[in-house]
N, C-alpha and C positions, 0 to 999 in steps of 0.2 A: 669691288665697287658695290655691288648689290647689296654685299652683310649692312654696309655702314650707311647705305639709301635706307634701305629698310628699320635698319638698328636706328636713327637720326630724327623716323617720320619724316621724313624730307621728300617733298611733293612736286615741286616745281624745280627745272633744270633750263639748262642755256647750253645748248650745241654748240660749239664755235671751233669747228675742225675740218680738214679735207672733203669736199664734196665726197672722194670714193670712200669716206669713214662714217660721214652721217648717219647714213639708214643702220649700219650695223649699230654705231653708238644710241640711236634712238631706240633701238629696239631690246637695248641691254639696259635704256634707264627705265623703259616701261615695264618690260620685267622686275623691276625691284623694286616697282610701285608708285613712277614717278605720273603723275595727273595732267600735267602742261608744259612744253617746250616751247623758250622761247632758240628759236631757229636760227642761228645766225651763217648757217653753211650755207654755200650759194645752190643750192638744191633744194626741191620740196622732198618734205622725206612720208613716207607712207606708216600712219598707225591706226592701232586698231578702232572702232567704236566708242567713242568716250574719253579717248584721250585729246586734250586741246594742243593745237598748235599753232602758235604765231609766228611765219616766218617777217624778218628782216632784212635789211640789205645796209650793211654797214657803211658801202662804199657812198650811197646816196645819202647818205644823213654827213656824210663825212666832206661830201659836196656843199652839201645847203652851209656845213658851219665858216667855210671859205670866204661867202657871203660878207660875212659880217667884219674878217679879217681886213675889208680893204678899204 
């Protein structure tokens, strides 16, 4: 996964796997140079200085759109 991060220039990435896989998956995309996660694992995940992250919560956006179905 790293060759082809790196090889691609590819900066920004999207989480979207097991809480218990998060922090390792974040920490294998900042190694290969990735700048901003957007978070979608139900966990905050821990990085270094400068790297951005925005966590989300699928399940509540998935609520609001309910809303509108009725």
């Amino acid at each position: 996964m790293s060759g082809a991060i790196s090889e691609a220039s590819i900066r920004v990435a999207m989480v979207a796997v097991p809480a218990m896989s998060a922090q390792r998956v974040a920490e294998d995309l900042v190694k290969a140079g990735i700048k901003a996660i957007l978070n979608y694992a139900p966990i905050n995940i821990n990085v270094p200085e400068g790297i951005y992250v925005q966590h989300t919560d699928p399940v509540t956006h998935l609520q609001r759109m309910t809303y509108y179905l009725e």
